[in-house]
C-alpha positions in Angstrom: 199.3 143.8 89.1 201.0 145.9 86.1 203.5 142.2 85.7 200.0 140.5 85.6 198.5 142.1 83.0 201.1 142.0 80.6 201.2 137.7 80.6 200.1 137.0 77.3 196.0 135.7 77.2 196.9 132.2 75.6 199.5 131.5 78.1 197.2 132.4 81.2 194.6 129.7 79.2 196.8 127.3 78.2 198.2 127.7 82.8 194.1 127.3 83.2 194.1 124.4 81.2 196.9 122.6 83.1 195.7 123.1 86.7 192.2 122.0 85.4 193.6 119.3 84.3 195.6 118.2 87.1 192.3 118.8 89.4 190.5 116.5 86.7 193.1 113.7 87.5 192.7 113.5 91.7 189.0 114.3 91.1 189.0 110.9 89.0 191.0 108.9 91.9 188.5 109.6 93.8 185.4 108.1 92.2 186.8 105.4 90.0 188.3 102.7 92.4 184.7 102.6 93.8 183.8 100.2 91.0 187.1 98.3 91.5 185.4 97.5 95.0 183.7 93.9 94.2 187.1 92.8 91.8 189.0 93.5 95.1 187.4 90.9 97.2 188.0 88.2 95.1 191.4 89.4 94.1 193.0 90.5 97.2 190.8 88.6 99.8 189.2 92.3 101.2 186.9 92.3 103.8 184.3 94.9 104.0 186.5 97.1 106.5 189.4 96.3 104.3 187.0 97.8 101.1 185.4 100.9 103.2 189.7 102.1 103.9 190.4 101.1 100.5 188.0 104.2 99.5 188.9 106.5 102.7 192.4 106.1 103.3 192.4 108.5 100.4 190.0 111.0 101.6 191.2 110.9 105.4 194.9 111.4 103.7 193.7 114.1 101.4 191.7 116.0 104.0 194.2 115.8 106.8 196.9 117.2 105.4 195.3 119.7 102.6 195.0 122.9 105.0 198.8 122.5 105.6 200.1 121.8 101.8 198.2 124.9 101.1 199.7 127.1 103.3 202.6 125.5 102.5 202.7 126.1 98.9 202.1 130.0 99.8 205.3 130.2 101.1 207.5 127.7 98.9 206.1 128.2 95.3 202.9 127.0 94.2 204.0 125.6 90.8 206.7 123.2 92.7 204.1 122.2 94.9 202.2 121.1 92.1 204.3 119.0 90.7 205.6 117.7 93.9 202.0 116.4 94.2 201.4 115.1 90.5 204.9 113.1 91.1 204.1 111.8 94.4 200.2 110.8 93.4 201.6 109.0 90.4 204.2 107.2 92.0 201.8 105.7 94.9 199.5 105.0 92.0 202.1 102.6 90.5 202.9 101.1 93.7 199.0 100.4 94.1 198.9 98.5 91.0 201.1 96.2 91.8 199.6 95.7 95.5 199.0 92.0 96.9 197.2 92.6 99.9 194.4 95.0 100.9 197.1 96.2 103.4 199.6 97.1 100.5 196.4 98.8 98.8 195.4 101.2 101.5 198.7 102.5 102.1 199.3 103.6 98.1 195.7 105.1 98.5 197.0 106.7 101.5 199.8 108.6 99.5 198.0 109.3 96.8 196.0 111.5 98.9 198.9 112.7 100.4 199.8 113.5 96.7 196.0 115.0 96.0 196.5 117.2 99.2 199.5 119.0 97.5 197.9 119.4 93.9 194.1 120.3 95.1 194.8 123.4 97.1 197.2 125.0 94.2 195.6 124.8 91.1 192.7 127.3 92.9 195.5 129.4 94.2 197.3 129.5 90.7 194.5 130.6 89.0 194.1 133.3 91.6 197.5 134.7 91.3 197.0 134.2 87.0 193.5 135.9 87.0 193.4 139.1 88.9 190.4 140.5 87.8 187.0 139.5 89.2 185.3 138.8 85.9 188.3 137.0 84.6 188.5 135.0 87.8 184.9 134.3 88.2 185.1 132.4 84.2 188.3 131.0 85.1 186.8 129.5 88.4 183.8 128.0 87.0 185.7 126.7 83.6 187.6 125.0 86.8 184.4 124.1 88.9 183.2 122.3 85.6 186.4 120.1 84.7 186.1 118.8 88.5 182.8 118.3 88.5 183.5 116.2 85.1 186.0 115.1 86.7 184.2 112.9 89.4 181.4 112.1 86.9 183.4 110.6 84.7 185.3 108.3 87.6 183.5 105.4 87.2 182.8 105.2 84.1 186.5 105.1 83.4 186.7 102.4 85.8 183.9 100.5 84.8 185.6 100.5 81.0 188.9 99.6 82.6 187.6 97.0 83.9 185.4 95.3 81.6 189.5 94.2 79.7 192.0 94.8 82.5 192.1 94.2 85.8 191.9 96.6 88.8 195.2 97.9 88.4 194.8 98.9 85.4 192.9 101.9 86.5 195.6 102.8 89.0 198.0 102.8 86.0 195.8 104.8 84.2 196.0 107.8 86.8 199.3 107.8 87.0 200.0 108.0 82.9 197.5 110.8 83.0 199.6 112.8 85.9 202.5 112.6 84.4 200.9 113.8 81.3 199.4 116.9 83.4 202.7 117.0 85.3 204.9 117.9 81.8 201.8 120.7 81.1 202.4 122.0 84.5 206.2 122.2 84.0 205.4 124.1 80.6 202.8 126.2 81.2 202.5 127.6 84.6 205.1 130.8 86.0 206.2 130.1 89.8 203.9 132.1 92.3 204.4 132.4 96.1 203.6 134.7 98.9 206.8 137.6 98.3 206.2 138.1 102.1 207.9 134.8 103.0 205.9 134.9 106.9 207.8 132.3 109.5 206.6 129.1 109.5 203.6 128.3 111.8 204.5 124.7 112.6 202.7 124.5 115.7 199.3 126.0 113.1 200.4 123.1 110.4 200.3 120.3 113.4 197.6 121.4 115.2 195.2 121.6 111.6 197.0 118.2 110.6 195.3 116.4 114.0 192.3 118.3 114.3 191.1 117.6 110.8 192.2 114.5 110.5 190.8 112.7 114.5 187.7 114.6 113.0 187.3 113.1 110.0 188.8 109.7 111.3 185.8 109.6 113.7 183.4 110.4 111.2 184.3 107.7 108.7 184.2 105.3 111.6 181.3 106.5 113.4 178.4 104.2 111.2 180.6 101.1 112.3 181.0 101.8 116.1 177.9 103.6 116.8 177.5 107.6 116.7 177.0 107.5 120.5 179.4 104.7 121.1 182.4 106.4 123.8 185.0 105.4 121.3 183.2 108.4 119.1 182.2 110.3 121.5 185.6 110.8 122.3 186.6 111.1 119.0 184.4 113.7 118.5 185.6 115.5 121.9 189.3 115.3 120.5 188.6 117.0 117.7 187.1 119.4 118.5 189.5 120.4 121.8 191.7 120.2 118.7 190.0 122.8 116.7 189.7 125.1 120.0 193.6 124.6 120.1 194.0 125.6 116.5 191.9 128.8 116.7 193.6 129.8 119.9 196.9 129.2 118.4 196.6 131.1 115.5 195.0 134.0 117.1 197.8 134.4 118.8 200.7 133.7 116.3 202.6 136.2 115.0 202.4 134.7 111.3 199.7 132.3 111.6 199.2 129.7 109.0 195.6 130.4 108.8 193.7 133.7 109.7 190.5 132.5 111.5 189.8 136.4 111.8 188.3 135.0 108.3 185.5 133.2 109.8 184.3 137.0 110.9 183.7 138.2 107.3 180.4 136.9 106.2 181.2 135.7 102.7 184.2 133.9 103.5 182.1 132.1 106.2 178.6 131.4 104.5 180.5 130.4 101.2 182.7 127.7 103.0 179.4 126.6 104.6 177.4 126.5 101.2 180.4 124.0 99.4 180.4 121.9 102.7 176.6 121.5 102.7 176.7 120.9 98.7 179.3 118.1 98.9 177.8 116.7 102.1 174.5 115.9 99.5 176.2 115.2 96.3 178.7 112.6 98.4 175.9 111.2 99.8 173.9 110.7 97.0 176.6 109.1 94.8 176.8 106.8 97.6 173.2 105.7 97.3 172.5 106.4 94.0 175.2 103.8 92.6 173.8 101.5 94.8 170.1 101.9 93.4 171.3 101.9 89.9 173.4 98.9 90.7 171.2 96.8 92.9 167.7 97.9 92.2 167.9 99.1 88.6 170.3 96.1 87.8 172.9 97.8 85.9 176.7 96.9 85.7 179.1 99.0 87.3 179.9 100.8 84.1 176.0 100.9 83.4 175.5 102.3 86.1 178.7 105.0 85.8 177.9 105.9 82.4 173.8 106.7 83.6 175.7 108.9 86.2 176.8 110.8 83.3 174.2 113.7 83.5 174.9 114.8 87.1 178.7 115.4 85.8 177.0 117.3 82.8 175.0 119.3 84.9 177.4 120.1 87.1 179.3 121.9 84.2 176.8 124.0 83.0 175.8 125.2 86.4 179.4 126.4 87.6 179.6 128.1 84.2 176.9 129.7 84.5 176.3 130.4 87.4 179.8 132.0 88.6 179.1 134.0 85.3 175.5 135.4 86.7 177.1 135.5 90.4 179.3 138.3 89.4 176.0 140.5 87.3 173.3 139.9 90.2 175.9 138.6 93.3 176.7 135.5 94.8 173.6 135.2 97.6 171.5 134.7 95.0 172.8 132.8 92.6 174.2 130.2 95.7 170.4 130.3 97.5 168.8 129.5 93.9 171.5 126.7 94.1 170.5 125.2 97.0 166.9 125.6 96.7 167.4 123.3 93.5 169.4 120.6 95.4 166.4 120.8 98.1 163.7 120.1 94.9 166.3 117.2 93.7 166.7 115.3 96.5 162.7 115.4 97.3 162.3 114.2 93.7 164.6 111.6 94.2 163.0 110.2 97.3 160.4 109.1 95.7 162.2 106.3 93.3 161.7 103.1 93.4 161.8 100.2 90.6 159.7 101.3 88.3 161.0 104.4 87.7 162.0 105.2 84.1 165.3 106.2 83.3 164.3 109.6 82.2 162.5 110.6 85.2 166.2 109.8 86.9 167.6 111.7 84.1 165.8 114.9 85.4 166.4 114.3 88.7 170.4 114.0 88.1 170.2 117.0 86.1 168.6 119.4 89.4 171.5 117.9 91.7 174.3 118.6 88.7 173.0 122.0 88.5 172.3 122.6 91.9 175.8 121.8 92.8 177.1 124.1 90.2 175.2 126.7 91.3 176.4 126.4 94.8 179.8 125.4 94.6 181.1 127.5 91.5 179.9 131.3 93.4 180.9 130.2 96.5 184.6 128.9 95.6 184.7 132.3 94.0 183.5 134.0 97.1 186.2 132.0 99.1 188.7 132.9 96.7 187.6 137.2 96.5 187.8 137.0 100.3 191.5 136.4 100.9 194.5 138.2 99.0 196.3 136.0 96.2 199.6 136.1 98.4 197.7 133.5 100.6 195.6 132.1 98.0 196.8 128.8 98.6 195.4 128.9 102.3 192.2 130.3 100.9 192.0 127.0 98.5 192.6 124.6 100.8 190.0 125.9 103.0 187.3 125.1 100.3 189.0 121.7 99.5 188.8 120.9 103.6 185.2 122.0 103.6 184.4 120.3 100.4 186.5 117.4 101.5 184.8 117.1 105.3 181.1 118.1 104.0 181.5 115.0 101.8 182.8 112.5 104.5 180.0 113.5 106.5 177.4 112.9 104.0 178.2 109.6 103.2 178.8 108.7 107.2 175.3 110.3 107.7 173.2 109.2 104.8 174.8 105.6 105.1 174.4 105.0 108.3 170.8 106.5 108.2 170.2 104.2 105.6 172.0 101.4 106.6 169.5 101.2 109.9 166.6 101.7 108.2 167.1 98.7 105.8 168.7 96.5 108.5 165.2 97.0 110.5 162.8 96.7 108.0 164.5 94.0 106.4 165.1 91.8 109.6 161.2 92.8 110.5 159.9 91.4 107.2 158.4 88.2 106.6 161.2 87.8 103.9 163.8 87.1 106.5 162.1 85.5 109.1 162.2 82.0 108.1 166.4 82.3 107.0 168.8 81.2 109.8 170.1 83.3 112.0 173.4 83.6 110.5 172.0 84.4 107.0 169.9 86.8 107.8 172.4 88.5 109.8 174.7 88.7 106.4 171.2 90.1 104.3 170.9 92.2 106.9 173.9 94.1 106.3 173.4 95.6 102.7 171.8 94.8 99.6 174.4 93.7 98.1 174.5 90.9 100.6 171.3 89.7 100.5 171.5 89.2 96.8 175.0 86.9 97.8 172.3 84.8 100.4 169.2 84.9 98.1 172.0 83.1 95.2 173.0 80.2 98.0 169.6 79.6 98.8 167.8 76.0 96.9 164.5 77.8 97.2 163.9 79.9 94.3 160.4 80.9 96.0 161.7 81.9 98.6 164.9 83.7 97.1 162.6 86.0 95.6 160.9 86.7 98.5 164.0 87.7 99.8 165.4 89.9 97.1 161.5 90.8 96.9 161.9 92.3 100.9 165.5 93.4 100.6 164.9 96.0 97.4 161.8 97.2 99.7 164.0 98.0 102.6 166.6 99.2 100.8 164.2 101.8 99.1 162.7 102.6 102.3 166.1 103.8 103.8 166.7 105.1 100.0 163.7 107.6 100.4 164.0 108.7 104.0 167.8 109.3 103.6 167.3 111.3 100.3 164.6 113.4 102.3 167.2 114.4 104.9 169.5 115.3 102.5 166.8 117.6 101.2 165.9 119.0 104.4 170.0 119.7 105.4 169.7 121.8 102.2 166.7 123.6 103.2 167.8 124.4 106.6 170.8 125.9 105.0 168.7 128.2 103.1 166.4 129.2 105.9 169.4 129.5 108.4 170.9 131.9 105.3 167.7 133.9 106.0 168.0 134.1 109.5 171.6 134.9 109.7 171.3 137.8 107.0 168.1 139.0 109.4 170.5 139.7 112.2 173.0 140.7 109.8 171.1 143.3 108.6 172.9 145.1 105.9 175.6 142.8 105.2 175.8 140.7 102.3 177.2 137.5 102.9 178.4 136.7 99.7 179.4 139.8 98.0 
């Protein structure tokens, strides 16, 4: 502690500043290809299912493997993990640039992830081990939890501009100049850190969190294309979770386990990785749906519609600020229930768009999901972070990137695929559709974005119209009813707070 205090205050900032960045730089990978989506098919030939792995080959990559990198970087030095990460990120980056197939695409995006899973979990664990102090910790970690959430706002709006002079690569090049960038502030900045216990490796605990995370999150990202009670995801879904029971039984009963699932027993630890899993299974899921409205119903371009996303990332700023900074004068419970209350009014709000809806009405409602987010996420990651020692911080990060990393999959699998039936349905049951072949109104059938393809082949204008006409209905219909689920998830978090702190009586969850 005494070797902690006496690092000078502008060179723990100026460390702040460079694992900020370099979580600014995978949080930007991760939104801005999105808009790269529709260059990609005519570019590289991509089929839908080529388009949806483009996106998750990244995440499943990314979530898979970040439990183990963490854990990892406890043991052989957080600071070379980091730039282990930063160089492998920007190299795959390069490599997807110049990608002539969808094939050669997912791959890169595969490694990148592979890359993101190295840097996420150790600029939360570096900050730990720099800032000791709770109050100093609890600024640092929501300056942190506002640069990431700027981070993903700012995604496709940086690939939007990319794209209106370059081509899609251009944005791949982009991310890596900027990690090399963050990679020479790393190498500058930042003091080695590691766990001085140096515990033996728990490779059966790195495999076993490897498989179960990743068949889990496989199965959820291809669950709205097979069917959620299809037997291939059913047994997906069994898999994973015999998995899991593997992992917990394993590392209760390691000597040196990788990860202490005794954790799970502490009520902060546990209600604050569920609050940033619920949070990210919203925001995901929203992003998701709200590009599409913006896109498709409001009619902007993709970096129209990324730059009108602006005020969520915003948002999201001032509430991690803030509240991490009230979280440590009136305690985390409340500052993370007020949190998710807000996401609860946001998404009921947001339900009830359609067309006409002026752009500053949307503004408010992005500006309750930005700050609800920061309101949850920032206390809670501080929570995570208070409830396990800085010699395995990096363990303690990566479990708040996995649970950021999985809430998110699932809200976009979930609101989707809710989505996604209710449109095809009300669509195909429209009088819109039912004079079109069968063939074309299979293909409107499918999205939005499709119908308007069919609707721009068909001779009659009349009749093109009433298509588009039907297809914005349905689409808002599955919109609304998705957006209220997402609302309700958030509610029945807050009410299942209230229960669990009713049993608990006593116990604070959150500190």
């Amino acid at each position: 502690m005494k070797a902690q205090l006496e690092v000078p205050t502008t060179r723990r900032y100026a460390t702040l500043a460079a694992v900020c960045a370099a979580s600014f730089t995978i949080l930007l990978a991760t939104s801005s290809m999105n808009v790269a989506l529709p260059s990609l098919v005519s570019d590289l030939s991509a089929s839908t299912r080529d388009l949806q792995w483009i996106v998750d080959g990244y995440n499943l990559a990314f979530a898979s493997f970040v439990l183990a990198f963490g854990s990892l970087s406890d043991r052989y030095g957080r600071k070379g993990a980091l730039l282990l990460g930063l160089s492998v990120f920007a190299a795959a980056a390069v490599a997807g640039s110049r990608a002539t197939s969808p094939r050669e695409l997912i791959a890169a995006q595969a490694v990148m992830g592979l890359g993101a899973a190295l840097i996420f979990p150790t600029t939360l664990s570096i900050i730990s081990n720099t800032f000791t102090e709770r109050g100093e910790r609890a600024r640092a970690i929501g300056i942190w939890g506002a640069v990431t959430g700027m981070g993903g706002g700012l995604g496709p709006v940086l690939g939007g501009g990319l794209l209106e002079g370059f081509w899609w690569g251009s944005i791949l090049i982009t991310l890596a100049l900027v990690a090399v960038g963050v990679a020479m502030a790393v190498a500058l900045t930042v003091t080695t850190s590691r766990d001085p216990s140096v515990p033996r490796l728990d490779v059966g605990g790195l495999a076993l969190s490897v498989l179960a995370v990743g068949s889990l999150v496989y199965t959820v990202i291809e669950a709205p294309a097979r069917g959620w009670l299809s037997p291939m995801t059913t047994a997906g879904f069994t898999t994973a979770e015999l998995l899991l029971v593997a992992l917990v039984w394993w590392e209760l009963h390691s000597a040196a386990p990788m990860l202490d699932v005794r954790l799970f027993r502490n009520p902060r630890f546990s209600a604050a990785s569920s609050a940033v899993a619920f949070a990210y299974f919203a925001l995901f899921g929203f992003i998701f749906l709200g590009t599409m409205y913006l896109q498709f119903v409001k009619g902007y371009s993709a970096l129209g519609a990324g730059t009108r996303l602006l005020p969520v990332a915003g948002s999201i700023a001032v509430g991690s600020l803030v509240g991490t900074q009230l979280a440590v004068r009136i305690g985390n419970k409340a500052v993370v229930t007020a949190g998710l209350l807000l996401f609860t009014a946001a998404f009921t709000w947001i339900s009830t768009a359609d067309g006409a809806t002026g752009y500053p009405s949307l503004v408010g409602q992005m500006v309750l999901v930005g700050l609800g987010l920061g309101a949850t996420t920032g206390p809670a990651t501080e929570a995570i972070m208070g409830a396990v020692s800085k010699e395995k911080a990096g363990i303690g990060s990566a479990m708040n990137d996995a649970t950021r990393e999985l809430g998110g999959t699932i809200g976009v699998a979930v609101l989707g695929s809710i989505y996604a039936s209710i449109y095809a349905s009300h669509l195909t049951g429209s009088g819109a559709a039912a004079g079109l072949p069968t063939q074309a109104r299979g293909a409107a059938a499918e999205s939005i974005g499709a119908a308007q393809q069919v609707a721009a082949a068909m001779p009659d204008a009349t009749a093109a119209g009433a298509l588009m006409h039907g297809a914005t209905n349905a689409f808002l219909d599955g919109f609304s009813i998705a957006c209220l689920v997402a609302a309700g998830v958030e509610d029945r978090q807050v009410n299942g707070g209230s229960c669990r702190r009713r049993r608990t009586a006593g116990v604070k969850q959150f500190g």
